[in-house]
ROMAR-882893 format. One line per field, with one value per residue (C-alpha): z, y, x; residue in three letters. Coordinates in nm, 3 decimals. Layout:
N
up <- c(Z:...)
north <- c(Y:...)
east <- c(X:...)
residu <- c(ALA:...)
% end
This chain:
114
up <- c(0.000:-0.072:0.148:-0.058:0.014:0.371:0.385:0.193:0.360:0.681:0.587:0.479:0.818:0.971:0.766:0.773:1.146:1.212:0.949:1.215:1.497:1.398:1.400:1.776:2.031:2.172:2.553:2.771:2.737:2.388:2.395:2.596:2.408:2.071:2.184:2.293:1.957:1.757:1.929:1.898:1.562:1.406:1.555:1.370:1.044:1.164:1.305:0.994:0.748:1.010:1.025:0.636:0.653:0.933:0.978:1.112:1.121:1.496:1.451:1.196:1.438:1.711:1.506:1.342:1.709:1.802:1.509:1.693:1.997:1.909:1.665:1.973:2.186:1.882:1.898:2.253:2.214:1.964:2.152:2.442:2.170:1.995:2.328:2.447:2.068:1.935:1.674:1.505:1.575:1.224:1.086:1.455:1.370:1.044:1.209:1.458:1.224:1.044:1.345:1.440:1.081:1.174:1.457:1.261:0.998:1.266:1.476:1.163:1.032:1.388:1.435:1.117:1.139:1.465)
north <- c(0.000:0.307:0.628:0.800:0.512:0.541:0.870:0.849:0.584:0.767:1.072:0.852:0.719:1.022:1.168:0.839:0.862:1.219:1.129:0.865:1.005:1.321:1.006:0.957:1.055:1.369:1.280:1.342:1.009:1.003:1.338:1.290:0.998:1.079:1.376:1.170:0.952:1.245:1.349:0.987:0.896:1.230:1.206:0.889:1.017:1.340:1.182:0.944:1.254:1.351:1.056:1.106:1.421:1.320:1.499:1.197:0.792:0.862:1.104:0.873:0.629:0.846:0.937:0.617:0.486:0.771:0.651:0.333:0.439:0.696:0.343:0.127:0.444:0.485:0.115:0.127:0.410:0.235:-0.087:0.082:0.284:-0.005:-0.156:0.143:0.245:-0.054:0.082:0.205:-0.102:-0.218:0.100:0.151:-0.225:-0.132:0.223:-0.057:-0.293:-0.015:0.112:-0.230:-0.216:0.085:-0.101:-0.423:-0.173:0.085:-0.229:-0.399:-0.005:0.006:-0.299:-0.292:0.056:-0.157)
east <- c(0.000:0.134:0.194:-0.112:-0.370:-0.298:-0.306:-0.653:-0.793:-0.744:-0.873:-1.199:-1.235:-1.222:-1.509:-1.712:-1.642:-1.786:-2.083:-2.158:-2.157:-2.374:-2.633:-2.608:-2.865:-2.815:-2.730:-2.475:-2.332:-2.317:-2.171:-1.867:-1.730:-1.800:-1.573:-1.333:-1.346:-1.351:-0.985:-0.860:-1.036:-0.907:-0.595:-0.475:-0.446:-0.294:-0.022:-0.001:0.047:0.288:0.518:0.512:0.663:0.925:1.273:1.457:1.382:1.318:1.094:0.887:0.870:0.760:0.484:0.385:0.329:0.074:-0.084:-0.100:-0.189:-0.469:-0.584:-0.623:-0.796:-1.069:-1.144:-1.188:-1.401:-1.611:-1.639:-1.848:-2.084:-2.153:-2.242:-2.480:-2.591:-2.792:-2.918:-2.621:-2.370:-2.340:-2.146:-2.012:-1.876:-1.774:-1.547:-1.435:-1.347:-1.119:-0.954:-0.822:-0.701:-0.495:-0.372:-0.236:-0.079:0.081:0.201:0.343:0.490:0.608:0.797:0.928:1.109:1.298)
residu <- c(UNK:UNK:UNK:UNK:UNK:UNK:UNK:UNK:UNK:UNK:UNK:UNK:UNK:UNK:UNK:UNK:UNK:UNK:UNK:UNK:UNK:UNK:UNK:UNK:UNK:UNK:UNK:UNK:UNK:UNK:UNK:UNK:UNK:UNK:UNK:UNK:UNK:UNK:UNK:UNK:UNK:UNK:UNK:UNK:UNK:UNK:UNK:UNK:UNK:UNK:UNK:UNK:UNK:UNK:UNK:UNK:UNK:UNK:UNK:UNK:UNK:UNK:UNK:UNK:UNK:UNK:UNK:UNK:UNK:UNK:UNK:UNK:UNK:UNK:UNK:UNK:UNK:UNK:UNK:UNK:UNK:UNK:UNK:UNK:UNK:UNK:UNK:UNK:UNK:UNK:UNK:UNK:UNK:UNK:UNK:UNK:UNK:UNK:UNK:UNK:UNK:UNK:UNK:UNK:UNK:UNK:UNK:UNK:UNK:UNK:UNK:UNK:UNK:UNK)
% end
């Protein structure tokens, strides 16, 4: 895969992300951790485009495993609205799904770049 699909492909989660979560009930639950996914979820492509535009191997790394990190967050964040958001869990499943994509590919970047 090259840098470009990546780079798209997280930019397309993002946006299918927020698309999603404008569908959530408005209640205070929903509302603090779709804010919290939004940071996380946002965050991994970010960090991705980032990493791409690194000034040393070190710093690529660095950023490659926020990319991780903010990955495994946004599928923990989706795990407990799919659990309290019935209604939505197939494309919740779907988001999930994705993010624990990012996590296999930011693992396998990461320990690759050892």
């Amino acid at each position: 895969m090259s840098n470009y699909d990546l780079e798209k492909r997280t930019l397309e989660f993002s946006v299918k992300l927020i698309k999603t979560l404008k569908q959530l009930p408005k209640d205070l639950y929903n509302y603090k951790l779709t804010g919290q996914l939004i940071s996380s979820g946002t965050s991994i492509g970010a960090n991705y485009m980032e990493a791409n535009g690194a000034e040393s191997r070190k710093d690529f790394v660095h950023k490659i495993r926020i990319s991780l990190k903010e990955s495994k967050e946004t599928r923990y964040w989706l795990d407990i609205l799919i659990r309290i958001n019935h209604h939505l869990k197939d494309v919740l499943y779907d988001l999930r799904k994705e993010a624990n994509e990012f996590v296999l590919i930011f693992g396998k970047i990461t320990s690759n770049s050892k």
